[in-house]
N, C-alpha and C positions, 0 to 999 in steps of 0.2 A: 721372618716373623718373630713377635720378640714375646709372643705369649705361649704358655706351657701346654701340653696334653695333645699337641699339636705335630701331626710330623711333616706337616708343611709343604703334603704334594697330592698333589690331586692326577690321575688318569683322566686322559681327556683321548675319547676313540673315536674317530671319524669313520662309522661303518661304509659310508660310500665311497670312499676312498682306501678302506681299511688300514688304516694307520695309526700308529698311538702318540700321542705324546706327554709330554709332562708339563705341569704348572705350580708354581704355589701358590697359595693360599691369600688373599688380598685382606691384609691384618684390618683397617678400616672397616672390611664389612663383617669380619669375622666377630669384631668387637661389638658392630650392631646388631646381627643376626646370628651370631651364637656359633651354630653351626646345623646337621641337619637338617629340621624341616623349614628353618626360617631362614639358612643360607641356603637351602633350596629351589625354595620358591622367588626367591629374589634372581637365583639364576636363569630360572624362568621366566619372571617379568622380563629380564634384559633379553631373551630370547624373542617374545613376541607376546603377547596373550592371544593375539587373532589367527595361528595356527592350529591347522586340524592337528587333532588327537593321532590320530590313523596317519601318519603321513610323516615325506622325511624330514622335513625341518623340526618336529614337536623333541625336545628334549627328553631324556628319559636320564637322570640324576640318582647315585647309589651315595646314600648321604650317612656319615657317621658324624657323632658331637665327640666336643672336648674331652669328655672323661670316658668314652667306648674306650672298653678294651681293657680300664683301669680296673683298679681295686673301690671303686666306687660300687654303694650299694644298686645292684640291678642297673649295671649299667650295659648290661648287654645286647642294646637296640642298635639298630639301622633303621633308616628309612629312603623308599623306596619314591621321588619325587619325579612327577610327571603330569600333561596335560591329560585331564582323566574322558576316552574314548565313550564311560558310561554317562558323564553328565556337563563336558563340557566346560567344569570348572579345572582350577587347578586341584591338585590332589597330592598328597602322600600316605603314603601303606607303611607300614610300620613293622617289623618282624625279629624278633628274639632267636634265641640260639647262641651258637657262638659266632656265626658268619661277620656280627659286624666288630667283636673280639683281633679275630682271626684278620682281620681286613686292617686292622691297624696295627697289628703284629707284624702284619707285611710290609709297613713300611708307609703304606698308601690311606690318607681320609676318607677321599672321594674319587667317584666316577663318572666320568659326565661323557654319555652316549651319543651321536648327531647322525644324523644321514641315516641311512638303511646298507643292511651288506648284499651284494648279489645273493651269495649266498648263502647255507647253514652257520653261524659262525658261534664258539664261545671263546669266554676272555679267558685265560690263564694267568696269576699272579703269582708271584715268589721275591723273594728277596727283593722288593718292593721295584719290579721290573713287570710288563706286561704284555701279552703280548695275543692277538687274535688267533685259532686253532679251528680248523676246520671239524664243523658241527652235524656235517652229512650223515654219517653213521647209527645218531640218535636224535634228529631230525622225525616226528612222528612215535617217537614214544614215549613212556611215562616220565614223572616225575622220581620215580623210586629207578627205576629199570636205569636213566638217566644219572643218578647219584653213582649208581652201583659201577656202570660202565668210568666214571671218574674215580672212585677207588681203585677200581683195579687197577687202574693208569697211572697213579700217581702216589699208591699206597694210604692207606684211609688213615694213619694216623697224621693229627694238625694238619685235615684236611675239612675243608667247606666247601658245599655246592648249596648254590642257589637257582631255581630254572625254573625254564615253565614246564606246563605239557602241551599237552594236544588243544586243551581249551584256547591257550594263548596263540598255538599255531594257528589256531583255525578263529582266530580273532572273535573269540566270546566277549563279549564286552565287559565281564567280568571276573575275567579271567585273573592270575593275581601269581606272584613268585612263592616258592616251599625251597626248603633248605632240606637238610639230611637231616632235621630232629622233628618233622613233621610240623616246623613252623612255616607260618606264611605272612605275607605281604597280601593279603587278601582281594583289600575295599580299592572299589576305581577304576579298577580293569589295567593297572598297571603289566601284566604279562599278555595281554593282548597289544600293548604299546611295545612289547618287547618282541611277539610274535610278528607284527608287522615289519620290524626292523632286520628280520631274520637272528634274532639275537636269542638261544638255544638257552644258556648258563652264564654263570660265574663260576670260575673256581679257584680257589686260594687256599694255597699250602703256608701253613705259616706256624709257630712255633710260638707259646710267651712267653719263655725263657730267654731275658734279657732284651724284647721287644714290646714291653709295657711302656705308656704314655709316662711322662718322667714331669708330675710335677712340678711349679715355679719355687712355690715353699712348701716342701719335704713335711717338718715341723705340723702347721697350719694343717696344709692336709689330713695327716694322719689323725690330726683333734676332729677333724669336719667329717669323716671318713666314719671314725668313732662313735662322734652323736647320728649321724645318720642311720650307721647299724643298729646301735642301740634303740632309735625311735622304732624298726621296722621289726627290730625281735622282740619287743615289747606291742607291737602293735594289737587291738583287739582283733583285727581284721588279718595281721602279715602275719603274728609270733608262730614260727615253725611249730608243726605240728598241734598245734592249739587253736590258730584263729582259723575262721571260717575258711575265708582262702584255700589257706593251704590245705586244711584236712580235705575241704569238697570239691576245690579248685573255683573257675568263676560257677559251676552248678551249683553252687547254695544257694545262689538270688531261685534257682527257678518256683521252691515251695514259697519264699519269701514273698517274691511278686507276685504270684498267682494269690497271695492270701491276701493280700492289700487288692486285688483287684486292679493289677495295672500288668497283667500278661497277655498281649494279643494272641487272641485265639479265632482262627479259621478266617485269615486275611483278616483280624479285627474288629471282626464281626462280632468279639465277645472280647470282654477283661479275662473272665476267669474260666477254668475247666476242671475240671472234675476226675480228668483222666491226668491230669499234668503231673501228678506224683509217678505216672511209669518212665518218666526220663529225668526225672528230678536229681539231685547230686546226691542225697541218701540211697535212695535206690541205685544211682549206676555204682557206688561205690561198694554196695554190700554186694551186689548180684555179677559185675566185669570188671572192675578195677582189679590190673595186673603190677603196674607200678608208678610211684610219684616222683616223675622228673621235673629238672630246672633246667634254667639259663646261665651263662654265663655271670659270677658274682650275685646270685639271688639267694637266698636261705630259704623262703618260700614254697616254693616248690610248689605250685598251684597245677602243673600240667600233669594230666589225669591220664595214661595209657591204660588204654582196655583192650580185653579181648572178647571176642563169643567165640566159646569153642565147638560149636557145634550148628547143625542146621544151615539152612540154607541163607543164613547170614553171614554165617563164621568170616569173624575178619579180626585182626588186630589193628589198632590205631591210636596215636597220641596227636590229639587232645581231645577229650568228650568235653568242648567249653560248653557254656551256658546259652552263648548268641545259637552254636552251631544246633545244639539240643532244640531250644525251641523253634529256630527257623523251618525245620526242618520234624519238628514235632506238635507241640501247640498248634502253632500258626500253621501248619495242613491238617490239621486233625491227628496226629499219628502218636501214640505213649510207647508205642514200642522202642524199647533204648536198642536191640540188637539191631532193628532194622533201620535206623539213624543212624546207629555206627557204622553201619555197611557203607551207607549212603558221602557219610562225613570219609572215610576213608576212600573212597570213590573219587570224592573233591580233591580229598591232597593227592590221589595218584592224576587227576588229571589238571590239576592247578585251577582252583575257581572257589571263587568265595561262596561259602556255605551261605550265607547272610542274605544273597540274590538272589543265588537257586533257591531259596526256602519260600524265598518273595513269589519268583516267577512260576515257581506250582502253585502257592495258595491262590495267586491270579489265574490261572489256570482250571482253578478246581470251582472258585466262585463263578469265571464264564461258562463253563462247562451245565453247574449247577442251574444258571440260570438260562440257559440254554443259548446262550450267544455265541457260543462254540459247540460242536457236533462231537468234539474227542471225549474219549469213553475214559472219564478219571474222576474217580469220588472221593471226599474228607476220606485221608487215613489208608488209602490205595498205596500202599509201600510196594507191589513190584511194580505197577505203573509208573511210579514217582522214577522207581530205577530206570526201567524203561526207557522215560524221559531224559533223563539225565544223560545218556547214552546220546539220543537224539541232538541233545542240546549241543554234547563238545563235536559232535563231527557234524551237525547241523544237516540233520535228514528231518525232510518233513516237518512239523510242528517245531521241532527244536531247532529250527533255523529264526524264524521268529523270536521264538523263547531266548535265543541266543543272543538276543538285543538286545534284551532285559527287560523287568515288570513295567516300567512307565510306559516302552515302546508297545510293547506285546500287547498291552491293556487298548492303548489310542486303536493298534490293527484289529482286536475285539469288536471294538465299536464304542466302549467306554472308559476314557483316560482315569476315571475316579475308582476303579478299579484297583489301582496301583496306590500302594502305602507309601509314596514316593516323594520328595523334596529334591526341586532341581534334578530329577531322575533318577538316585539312589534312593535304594527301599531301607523302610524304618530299621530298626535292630528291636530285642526285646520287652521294649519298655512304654508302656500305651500311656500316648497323652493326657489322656482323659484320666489318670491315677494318679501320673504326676507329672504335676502340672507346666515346672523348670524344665524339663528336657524333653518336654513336646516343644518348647522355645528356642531349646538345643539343636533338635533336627531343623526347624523350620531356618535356622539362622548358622548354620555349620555350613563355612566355606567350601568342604568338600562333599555337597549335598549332606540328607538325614545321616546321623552321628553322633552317637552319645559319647565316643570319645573326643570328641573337640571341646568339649565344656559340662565333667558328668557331674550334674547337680544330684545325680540319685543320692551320692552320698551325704549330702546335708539333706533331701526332702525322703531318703530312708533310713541311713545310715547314724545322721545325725554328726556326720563329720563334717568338717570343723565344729557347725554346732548344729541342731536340728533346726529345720523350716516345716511349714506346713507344706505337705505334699499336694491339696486341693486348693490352695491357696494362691492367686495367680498375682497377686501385688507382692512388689518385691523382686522377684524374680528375674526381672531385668537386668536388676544390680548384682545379683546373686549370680547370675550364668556369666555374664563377665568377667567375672571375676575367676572364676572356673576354666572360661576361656584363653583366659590371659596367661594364670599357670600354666596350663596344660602346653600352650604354644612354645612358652620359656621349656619345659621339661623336654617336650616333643624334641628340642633344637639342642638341648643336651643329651639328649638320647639317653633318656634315664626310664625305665620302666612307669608303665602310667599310675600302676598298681602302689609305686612308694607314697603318690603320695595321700593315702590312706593313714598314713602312718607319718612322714614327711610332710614341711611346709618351705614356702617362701623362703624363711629364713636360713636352712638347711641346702636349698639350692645352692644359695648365694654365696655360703661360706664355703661349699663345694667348689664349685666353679672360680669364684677367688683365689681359692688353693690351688688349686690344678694350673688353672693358667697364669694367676697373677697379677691378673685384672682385677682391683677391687670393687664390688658391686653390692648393696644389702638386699634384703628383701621386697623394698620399696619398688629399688629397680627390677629385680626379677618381675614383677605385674607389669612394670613399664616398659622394658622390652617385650615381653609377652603380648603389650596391646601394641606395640609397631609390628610386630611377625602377624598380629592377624588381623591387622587392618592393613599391613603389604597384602595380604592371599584375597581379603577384600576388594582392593585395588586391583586388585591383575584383574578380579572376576567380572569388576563393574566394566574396565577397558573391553571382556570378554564379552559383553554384551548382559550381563546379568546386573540390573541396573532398576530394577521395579517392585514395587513394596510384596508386589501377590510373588516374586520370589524367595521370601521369605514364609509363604506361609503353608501349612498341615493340609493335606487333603480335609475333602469336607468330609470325611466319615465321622472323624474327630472331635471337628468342630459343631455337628450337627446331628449326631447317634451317639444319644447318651450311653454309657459304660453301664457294666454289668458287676455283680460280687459285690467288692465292698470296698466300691467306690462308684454303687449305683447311681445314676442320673447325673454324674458329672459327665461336661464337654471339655475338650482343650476352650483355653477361654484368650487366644490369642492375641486378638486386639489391643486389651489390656497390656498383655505382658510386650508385644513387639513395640507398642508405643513409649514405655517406661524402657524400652533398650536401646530404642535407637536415640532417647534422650540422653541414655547415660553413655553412650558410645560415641553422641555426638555427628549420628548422623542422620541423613536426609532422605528419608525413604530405602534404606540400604544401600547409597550408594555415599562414598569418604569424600566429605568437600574438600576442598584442596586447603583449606586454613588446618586442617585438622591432618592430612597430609606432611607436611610443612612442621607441625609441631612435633611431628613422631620421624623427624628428619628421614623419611620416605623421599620425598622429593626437593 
């Protein structure tokens, strides 16, 4: 391979057979899909689309881009590609720390998973050699308890673990990977795709000390490297210690959105609440914030460790984010930040996306409410809520259901509408009906609802790049694409999603040029961006997901006007899916093949 940031081998494990091998890298498709989630999902396509999630043939992909690991700003992503158990499409989970640093220090880009192992197994890496290690021993336990038993094994310094828990053993369908800095791979049920496989961890000892991605042009680089830092310490939103970000982490949005009227609250039932300031990012920061950790190359520092010292909460945890705050606060009824923290550190010891679980209690709490379920759980019931959770990863009772996730559990209710759900992942923090582009987001986000696949929040609140009207549903077609497009390109470089707040197009390019050598401008960056996600489109139409009503919002949305102050607006769908799939080019959500063809997919 003759492009830079690259160390040109990839792990390839055969768990049915258990054996490893090596590959490089096919420079042809590295040049078209980057690396990450768009040479991911293309590993996927060639896999199959018509493979079950749960089963052995479905790939399960550990994906790093060009400049992981580098001196590029916030370049310390991974991503986690696989067919997703929760909705059937393709997916990728995304996760920070140093794991995906450390993984290219070894030697190694990528991982590509296949078959199932008899039994307990994790992978071990070093000196960019791999090798499967019998995972018996911690087979059934946590996520933390599981780190801790790999430190002592292998000595905790320039050491990463990535694993599930008990959720992904016991196939939660939302289950998701955590590392040792309490990040995670959350969305998709990617650790249940790993649970099934009998696949326990990752772990990689590895050092940067002369194991940095080595630039094409040194020079180039270090100019592109420069402007980049410079945009993101300058940023209104990124400059350490000043911008919102960092000081509150992602909880600044929760007082922001709730005051525009676009916070779901109580499954959705409402924009706004009244109580939303007890889990807000002023509040947790003056009352549990113990300390402001980073990522790998980040200045930032947006991740919020708290503690409660006291009561029958008392827990420590990093990150009190803003999805996990409100999923699990707002959207049940609940402002207690200590008993959300309990809860969120509950998820990372058992590996499961806080964003699901937040979903599948407020579906829980509405059946209940209206009596289509018999189970005793009311708005704002924080030990029931734990209760349940409990239920959920070892799947007793009720939480065996629950375990399926809010689209499933809602249809077993008796009412699918129930569930805040697109393609069977549930929404994140951000109600249609307040604004307007990323209720078009979820509806049209290849890996189900998704505000990270295309976040227009930042132009329709942010006012980055430039302000849109937030109520305003023309336009917005061209405007989420656009969003899309980046995000895809950044996703594949494995650059934090957070730069580009402060980052553009142009800045990618000249990154990415540097590093490997490949000349590209910004033009191209949207242009590879629209082949990476009209490939994940393409897999999904092959997948079966081929109908215009697959792109679109529950009818709460679309038909129970909002609340606060963005009273009596609906998502105004029709509108906006009609002006996307003009500007995308396609036909009911499904890629003709002329359009195929011009993004040399096929």
């Amino acid at each position: 391979m003759n492009l830079g940031g690259f160390k040109n081998k990839e792990v390839v494990v055969d768990l049915t057979s258990g054996t490893v091998s090596y590959r490089e890298i096919n420079e042809e498709l590295a040049r078209k899909f980057i690396g990450g989630r768009g040479l991911g999902v293309k590993y996927l396509l060639d896999n199959g689309p018509q493979v079950e999630a749960l089963s052995s043939e479905n790939m399960l992909c550990i994906m790093t881009g060009p400049v992981s690991g580098s001196r590029t700003v916030m370049s310390g992503r991974l991503c986690v590609v696989t067919k997703s158990p929760l909705t059937g499409t393709v997916t990728d989970s995304h996760m920070g720390g140093w794991t995906a640093a450390r993984l290219k220090w070894s030697g190694v880009d990528n991982i590509i998973f296949t078959g199932k192992s008899a039994k307990p197994v994790y992978l071990y890496i070093e000196n960019g050699q791999a090798e499967l290690r019998d995972a018996s021993d911690v087979w059934g336990k946590g996520t933390r308890h599981t780190i801790q038993v790999m430190k002592d094994r292998y000595g905790k310094e320039n050491l990463s673990v990535m694993c599930i828990g008990q959720a992904g053993e016991n196939l939660v369908r939302y289950a998701g990977f955590m590392n040792e800095n309490d990040r995670a791979a959350g969305r998709g049920g990617t650790g249940a795709v790993a649970g099934y496989k009998n696949l326990k961890a990752i772990v990689i000892k590895a050092e940067q000390k002369g194991n940095m991605p080595v630039p094409a042009k040194d020079d180039d680089y270090k100019k592109a490297n420069q402007s980049g830092l410079k945009a993101v310490m300058e940023g209104g939103l990124t400059a350490p210690r000043k911008g919102g970000l960092s000081v509150y982490g992602t909880n600044v949005l929760t007082s922001l959105i709730n005051e525009v009227g676009a916070l779901p609250t109580m499954n959705s039932k409402y924009t706004n609440w009244d109580a939303a300031e007890g889990h807000s990012g002023e509040t947790v920061n003056s009352t549990l914030l113990v300390a402001d950790n980073t990522c790998h190359a980040c200045p930032v520092a947006c991740k919020k460790e708290v503690e409660v010292k006291e009561g029958k909460y008392k827990t420590k945890v990093e990150s009190f984010e803003y999805e996990s705050g409100w999923a699990l606060g707002a959207n049940c009824g609940l402002s207690d930040a200590a008993a959300i923290s309990y809860m969120i550190n509950m998820c990372n010891e058992y590996g499961m996306d806080t964003i699901e679980l937040g979903n599948v209690l407020s579906v829980t709490m509405e059946a209940a409410e209206r009596g289509l379920i018999s189970e005793n759980i009311s708005w704002g019931d924080a030990d029931r809520m734990i209760e349940l959770v409990e239920q959920m990863v070892f799947r007793q009772g009720i939480g065996d259901i629950l375990a399926e996730g809010p689209a499933r559990a809602a249809a077993k209710f008796g009412d699918p509408n129930l569930a805040m759900a697109v393609k069977g992942q549930s929404i994140p923090a951000y109600d249609p009906r307040g604004i307007q582009g990323i209720g078009l987001g979820f509806a049209t986000s290849n890996r189900g609802a998704c505000h990270l696949r295309g976040y227009t929040v930042a132009s329709e609140i942010a006012g980055i790049p430039e302000p849109t009207d937030r109520l305003v549903a023309e336009g917005k077609g061209a405007l989420l694409k656009i969003f899309q497009d980046l995000h895809s390109f950044s996703d594949s470089m494995n650059v934090c999603k957070f730069s580009s707040f402060s980052e553009n197009a142009d800045h990618y390019a000249q990154q990415y040029s540097a590093m490997t050598g490949a000349d590209i401008t910004g033009d191209d960056v949207l242009k590879i961006g629209e082949r990476i996600y009209n490939l994940e489109r393409y897999y999904n139409n092959l997948a079966g997901f081929n109908k215009r009503e697959d792109d679109y919002l529950p009818k709460r949305f679309t038909q129970e006007p909002a609340t606060g102050n963005s009273v009596g607006s609906v998502s105004r769908m029709d509108i906006m899916l009609d002006e996307y799939y003009q500007v995308r080019g396609w036909r009911d959500g499904v890629v003709p093949e002329e359009k195929l063809k011009e993004l040399q997919i096929i």
